[in-house]
C-alpha positions in Angstrom: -29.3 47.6 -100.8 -26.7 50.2 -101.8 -27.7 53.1 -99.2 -26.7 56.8 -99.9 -26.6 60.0 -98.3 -26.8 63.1 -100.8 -27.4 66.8 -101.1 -25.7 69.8 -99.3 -23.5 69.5 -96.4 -25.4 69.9 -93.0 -28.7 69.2 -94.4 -27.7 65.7 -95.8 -30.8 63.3 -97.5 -31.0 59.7 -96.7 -31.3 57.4 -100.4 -30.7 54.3 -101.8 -29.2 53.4 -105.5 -31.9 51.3 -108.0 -31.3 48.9 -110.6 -30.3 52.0 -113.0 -27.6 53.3 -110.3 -30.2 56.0 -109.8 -30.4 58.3 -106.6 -33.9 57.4 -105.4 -35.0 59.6 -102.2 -35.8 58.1 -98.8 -36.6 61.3 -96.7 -40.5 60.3 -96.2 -39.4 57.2 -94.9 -36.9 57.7 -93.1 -34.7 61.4 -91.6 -30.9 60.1 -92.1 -28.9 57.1 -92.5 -27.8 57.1 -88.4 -28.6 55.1 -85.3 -31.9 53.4 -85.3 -32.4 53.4 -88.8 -29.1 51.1 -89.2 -30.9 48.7 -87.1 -32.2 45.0 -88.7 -35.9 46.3 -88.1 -35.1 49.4 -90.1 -33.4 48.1 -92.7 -35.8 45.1 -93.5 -38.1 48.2 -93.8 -36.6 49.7 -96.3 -35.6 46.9 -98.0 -39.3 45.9 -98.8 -39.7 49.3 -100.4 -39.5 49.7 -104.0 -37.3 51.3 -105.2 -39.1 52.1 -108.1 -42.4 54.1 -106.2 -39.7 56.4 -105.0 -38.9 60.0 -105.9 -35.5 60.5 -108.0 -33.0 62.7 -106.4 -31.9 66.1 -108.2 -29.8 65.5 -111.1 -26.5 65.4 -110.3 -26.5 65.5 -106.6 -23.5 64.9 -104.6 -22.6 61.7 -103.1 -21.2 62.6 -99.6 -20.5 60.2 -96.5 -23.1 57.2 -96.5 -23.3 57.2 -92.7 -24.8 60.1 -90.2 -24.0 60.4 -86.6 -20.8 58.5 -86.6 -19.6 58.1 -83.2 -16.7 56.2 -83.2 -14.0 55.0 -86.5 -11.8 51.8 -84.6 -9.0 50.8 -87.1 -7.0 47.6 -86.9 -3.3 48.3 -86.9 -1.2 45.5 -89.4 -3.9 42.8 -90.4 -1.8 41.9 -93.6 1.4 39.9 -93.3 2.7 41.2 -96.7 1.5 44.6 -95.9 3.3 44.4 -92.0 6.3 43.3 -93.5 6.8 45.5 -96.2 6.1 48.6 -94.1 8.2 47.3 -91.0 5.5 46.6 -88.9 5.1 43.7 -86.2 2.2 41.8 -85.8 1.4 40.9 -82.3 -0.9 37.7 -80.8 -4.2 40.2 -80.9 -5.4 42.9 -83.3 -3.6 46.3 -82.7 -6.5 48.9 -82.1 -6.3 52.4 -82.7 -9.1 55.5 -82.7 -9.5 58.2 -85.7 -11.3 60.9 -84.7 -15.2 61.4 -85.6 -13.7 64.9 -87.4 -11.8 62.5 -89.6 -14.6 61.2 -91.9 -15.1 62.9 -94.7 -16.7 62.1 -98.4 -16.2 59.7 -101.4 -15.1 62.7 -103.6 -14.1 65.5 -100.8 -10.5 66.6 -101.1 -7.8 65.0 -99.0 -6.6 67.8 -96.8 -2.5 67.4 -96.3 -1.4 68.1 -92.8 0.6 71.8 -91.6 4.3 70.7 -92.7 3.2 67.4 -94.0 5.8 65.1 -95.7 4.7 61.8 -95.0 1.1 61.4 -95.6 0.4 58.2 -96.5 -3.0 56.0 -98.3 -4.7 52.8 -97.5 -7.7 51.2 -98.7 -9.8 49.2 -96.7 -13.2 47.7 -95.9 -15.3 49.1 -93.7 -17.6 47.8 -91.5 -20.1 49.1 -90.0 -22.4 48.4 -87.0 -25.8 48.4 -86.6 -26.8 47.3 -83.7 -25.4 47.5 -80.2 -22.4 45.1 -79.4 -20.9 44.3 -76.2 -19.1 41.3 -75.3 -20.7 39.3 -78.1 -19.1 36.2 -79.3 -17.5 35.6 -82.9 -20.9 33.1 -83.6 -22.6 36.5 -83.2 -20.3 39.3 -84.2 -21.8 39.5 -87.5 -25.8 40.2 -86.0 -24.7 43.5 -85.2 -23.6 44.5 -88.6 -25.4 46.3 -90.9 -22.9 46.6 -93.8 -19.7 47.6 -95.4 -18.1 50.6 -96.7 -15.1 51.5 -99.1 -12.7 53.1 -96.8 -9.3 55.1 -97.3 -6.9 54.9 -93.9 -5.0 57.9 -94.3 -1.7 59.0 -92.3 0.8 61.0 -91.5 3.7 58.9 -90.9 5.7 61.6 -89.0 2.5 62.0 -87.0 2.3 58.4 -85.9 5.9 57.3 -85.9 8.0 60.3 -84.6 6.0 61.8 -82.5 5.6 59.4 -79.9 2.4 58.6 -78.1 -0.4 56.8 -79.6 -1.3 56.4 -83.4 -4.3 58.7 -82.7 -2.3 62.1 -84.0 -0.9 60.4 -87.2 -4.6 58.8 -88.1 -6.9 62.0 -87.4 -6.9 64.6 -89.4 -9.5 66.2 -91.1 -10.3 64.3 -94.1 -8.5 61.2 -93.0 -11.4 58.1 -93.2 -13.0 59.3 -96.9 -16.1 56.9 -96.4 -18.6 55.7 -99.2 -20.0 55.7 -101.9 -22.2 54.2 -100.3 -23.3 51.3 -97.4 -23.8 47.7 -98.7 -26.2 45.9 -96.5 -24.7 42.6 -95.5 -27.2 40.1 -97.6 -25.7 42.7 -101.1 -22.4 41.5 -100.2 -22.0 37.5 -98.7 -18.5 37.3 -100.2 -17.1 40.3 -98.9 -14.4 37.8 -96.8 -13.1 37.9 -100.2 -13.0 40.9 -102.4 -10.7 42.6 -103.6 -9.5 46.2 -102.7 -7.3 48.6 -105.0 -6.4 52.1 -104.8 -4.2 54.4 -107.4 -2.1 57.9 -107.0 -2.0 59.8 -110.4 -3.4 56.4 -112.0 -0.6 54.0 -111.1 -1.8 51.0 -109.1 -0.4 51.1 -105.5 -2.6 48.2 -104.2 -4.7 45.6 -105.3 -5.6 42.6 -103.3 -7.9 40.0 -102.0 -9.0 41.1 -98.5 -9.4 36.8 -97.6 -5.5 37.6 -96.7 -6.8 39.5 -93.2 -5.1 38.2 -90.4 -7.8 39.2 -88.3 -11.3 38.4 -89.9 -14.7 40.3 -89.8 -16.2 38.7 -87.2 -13.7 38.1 -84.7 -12.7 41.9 -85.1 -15.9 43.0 -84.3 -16.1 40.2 -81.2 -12.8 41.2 -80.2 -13.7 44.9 -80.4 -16.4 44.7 -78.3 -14.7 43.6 -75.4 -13.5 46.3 -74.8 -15.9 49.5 -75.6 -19.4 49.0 -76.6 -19.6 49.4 -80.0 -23.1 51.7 -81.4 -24.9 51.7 -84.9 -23.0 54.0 -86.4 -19.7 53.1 -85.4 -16.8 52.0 -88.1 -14.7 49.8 -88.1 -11.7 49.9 -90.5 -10.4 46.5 -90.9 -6.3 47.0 -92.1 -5.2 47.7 -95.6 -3.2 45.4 -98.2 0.1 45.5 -99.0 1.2 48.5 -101.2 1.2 51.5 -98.5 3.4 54.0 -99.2 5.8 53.6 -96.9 6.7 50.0 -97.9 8.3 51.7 -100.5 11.9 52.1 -101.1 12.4 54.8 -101.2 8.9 55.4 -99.4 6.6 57.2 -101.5 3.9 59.6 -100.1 0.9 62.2 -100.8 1.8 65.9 -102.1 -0.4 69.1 -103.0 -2.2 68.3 -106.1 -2.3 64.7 -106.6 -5.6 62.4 -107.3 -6.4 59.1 -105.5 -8.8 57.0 -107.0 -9.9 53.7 -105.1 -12.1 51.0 -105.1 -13.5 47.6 -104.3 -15.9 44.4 -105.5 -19.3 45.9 -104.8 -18.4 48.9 -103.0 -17.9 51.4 -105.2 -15.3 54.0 -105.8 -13.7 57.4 -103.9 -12.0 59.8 -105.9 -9.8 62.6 -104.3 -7.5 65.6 -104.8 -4.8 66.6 -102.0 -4.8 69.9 -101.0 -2.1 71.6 -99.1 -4.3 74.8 -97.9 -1.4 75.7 -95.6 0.9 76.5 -98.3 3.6 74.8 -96.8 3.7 71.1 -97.6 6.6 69.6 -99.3 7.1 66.1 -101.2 
């Protein structure tokens, strides 16, 4: 299934797309796309529905963030070696881990909002992955039990944030607007290959990236394992799993976000985000 959430901000509708790519309404089976509803019960529930027997959503309503009630977004710090290279990074014996704030997530097609003094705001598309079930300690055999499905997901960053600020990645990664999440959830059995798709993202319609995500360092499974460790992951929670080479700053000169421009992104089966920055400060510089 390809699971939605449309409608007006704050009073957000729970759907699913059909055959046609149609918006069909889940609201009398279910109140949102968030914690027990991302469970295996739930979704083999809604699975057996047809699609067909349910209503159509509005014309034209508005894709926003295919997951409620997101509690935590975990990224993974350099899980490409091309990628780690080209931007400088090392890449150490076990996954770097890093928090974005809840406040980060934002739409498919919401605007990318640039940092105050922003000059080094930077893109990354990834998959995400999202759990379903409670995780804690679980093994790699059984990492993938507690997931419910995967998301197209956009890392952003402020470079200046993250690197010259000292501290932790957390103030580079969380900004509003910074994990753009959907179009929409694909339940695990929609997508068996995902080990293997391929991810690409564009500013102003030139290709920045565009790779096979079966390069991860890190894979699925043992991320979500190795996560677990170490705080108890909840349905709900996202994991971003590291983005391809092709990050701004592997450029030379490095090349970064400024007021006005569009990032469009995409991957096998998952859809695609589309997204204007927006400096609302009035102060942000290339």
């Amino acid at each position: 299934m390809r699971l939605v959430r449309f409608g007006k901000r704050g009073a957000e509708r729970p759907g699913l797309l059909d055959g046609a790519d149609r918006i069909r309404d889940l609201s009398d089976h279910v109140a949102d796309l968030a914690g027990a509803a991302l469970s295996p019960a739930a979704i083999e529930a809604l699975a057996a529905l047809d699609p067909e027997s349910l209503p159509l959503a509005p014309e034209g309503a508005e894709l926003l963030t295919p997951i409620g009630g997101i509690g935590k977004v975990i990224g993974v710090g350099p899980n490409f070696h091309e990628s780690a290279e080209l931007a400088g990074f090392r890449i150490n014996p076990e996954p770097t881990v890093f928090m974005k704030a809840p406040t980060s997530v934002s739409g498919p097609f919401d605007p990318i909002e640039l940092p105050r003094l922003s000059t080094r705001t930077d893109w990354g598309v990834e998959l995400g992955v999202v759990i379903g079930s409670t995780a804690k300690y679980v093994n790699v055999e059984q990492a993938m039990d507690h997931v419910v499905g995967f998301t197209l997901a956009n890392d952003l960053t402020e470079r200046s944030l993250q690197l010259q600020r000292g501290g932790q990645w957390f103030k580079g990664k969380s900004h509003d607007s910074f994990a753009p999440l959907g179009p929409w959830l694909v339940t695990k059995d929609e997508l068996p290959g995902y080990g293997e798709i391929n991810l690409w993202l564009e500013v102003n319609g030139q290709r920045q990236q565009d790779s096979s995500i079966a390069g991860m360092i890190f894979k699925v499974p043992y991320l979500v394992s190795y996560i677990s460790r170490f705080t108890r992951l909840e349905p709900g929670d996202v994991i971003l799993t590291g983005t391809p080479g092709g990050v701004g700053l592997s450029y030379d000169p490095p090349r970064f976000l400024a007021n006005g421009d569009k990032v469009r992104l995409g991957g096998d089966g998952l859809g695609v985000q589309s997204h204007v920055c927006i400096a609302p400060w009035g102060d942000h510089e290339r």
